[in-house]
N, C-alpha and C positions, 0 to 999 in steps of 0.2 A: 480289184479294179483291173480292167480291161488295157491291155496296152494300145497308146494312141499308133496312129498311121504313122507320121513322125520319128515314134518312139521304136517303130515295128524296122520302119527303114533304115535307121541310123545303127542300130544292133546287128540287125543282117551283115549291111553292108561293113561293119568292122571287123564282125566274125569272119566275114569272105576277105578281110585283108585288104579292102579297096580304097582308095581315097572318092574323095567326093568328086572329084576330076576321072578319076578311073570309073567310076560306076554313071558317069557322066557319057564318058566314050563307048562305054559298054551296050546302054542302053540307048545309045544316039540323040539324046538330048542334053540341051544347055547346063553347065555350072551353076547356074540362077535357079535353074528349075528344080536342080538336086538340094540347093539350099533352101529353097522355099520349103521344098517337103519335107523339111529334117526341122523347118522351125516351124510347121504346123499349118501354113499358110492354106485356108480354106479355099482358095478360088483358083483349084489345080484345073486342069485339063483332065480329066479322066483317062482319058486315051493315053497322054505318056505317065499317068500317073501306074496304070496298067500295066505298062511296058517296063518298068522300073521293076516293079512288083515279078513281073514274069521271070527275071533272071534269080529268083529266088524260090520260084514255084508256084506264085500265089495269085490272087484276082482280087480286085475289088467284088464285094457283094452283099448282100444285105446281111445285116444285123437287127436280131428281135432290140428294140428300146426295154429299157428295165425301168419300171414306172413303180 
């Protein structure tokens, strides 16, 4: 099974040492916003969900569905 977005961000950001405040200031978006994405909340912004992503290397982008 595929690791969720959530699950992707909250491993990163521990293995980099950060707090949820620190990776907050890092990527210049809200405490709310880091939390939302660590508990899976579907109705991100793309654009800082992006930005979050970037400080780890990575992008949002398509994934084939598995039917």
């Amino acid at each position: 099974m595929k690791e969720s977005l959530a699950e992707f961000v909250k491993k990163s950001r521990k293995n980099s040492g950060l707090t949820q405040q620190e990776l907050a200031d890092k990527a210049g978006v809200g405490i709310h916003f880091i939390r939302d994405l660590e508990q899976g909340k579907t109705n991100l912004q793309t654009g800082k969900v992006n930005t979050v992503l970037y400080l780890f290397g990575y992008t949002l982008g398509p994934i084939p569905l598995v039917r």
